[in-house]
Every structure is written in structure tokens, then in C-alpha cells.
Phi, psi and omega in degrees: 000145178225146154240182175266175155294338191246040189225335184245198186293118184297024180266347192286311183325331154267345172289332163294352177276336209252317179295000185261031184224322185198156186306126145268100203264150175259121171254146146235118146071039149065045189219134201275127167235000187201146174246143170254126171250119180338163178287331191273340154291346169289291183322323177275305177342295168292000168085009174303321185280330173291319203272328166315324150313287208275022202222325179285322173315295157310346163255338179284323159324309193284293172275000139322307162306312184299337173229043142131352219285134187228174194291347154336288185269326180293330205284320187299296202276319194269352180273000000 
């Protein structure tokens, strides 16, 4: 489900403030049911940000090759 920040209760605007610093947890009926977390902490969570990383790793790898650089030629440069 998604929403805008003007689409809900104008009170969530300070809890959106306060998860861009730390999780918020939500109790009902004295039981933690839900956390609100930043967008950039969902992401590492969920493993977006390793995969994002990991797709950027693989293009730089990718132009690299290309232009001749081979596992050779690194070992030769970093030693």
C-alpha cells in the first residue's frame, strides 16, 4: 500500500521525521504490531541496497573488461 504524507493525518509528519532518525515502533492493546522505518533503512534491510551495490559492482566490472582491464593486469597493478 502506498501513500503521500498530505494524503494522511496531519500528525504522521512528525513521526516521519522521527523514523528518519530511528525505527518507530507501534503498540495496539500494549503489543508492538508494526515498525515505521525509514525508506533508506527498508532498503538495506531488504536487501535492496546490497543488490543495488551489487549490480553497480557488475557494471563497473563490465566496463572495465571492456576496456581491456583483465584479473591479470589488476594483480600486476595492485602489487
Amino acid at each position: 500500500m502506498r501513500y503521500t504524507a498530505s494524503d494522511t493525518d496531519p500528525n504522521l509528519t512528525t513521526l516521519l521525521d522521527a523514523a528518519q532518525r530511528e525505527p518507530i515502533f507501534i503498540e495496539r492493546d500494549r503489543q508492538e504490531v508494526a515498525v515505521l522505518v525509514s525508506a533508506r533503512d527498508y532498503d538495506r534491510l531488504s536487501g535492496k541496497a546490497a543488490s543495488a551495490f551489487k549490480d553497480f559492482c557488475d557494471a563497473v566490472a563490465d566496463r572495465a573488461a571492456a576496456r581491456g582491464l583483465t584479473e591479470q593486469k589488476l594483480e600486476e597493478l595492485l602489487n
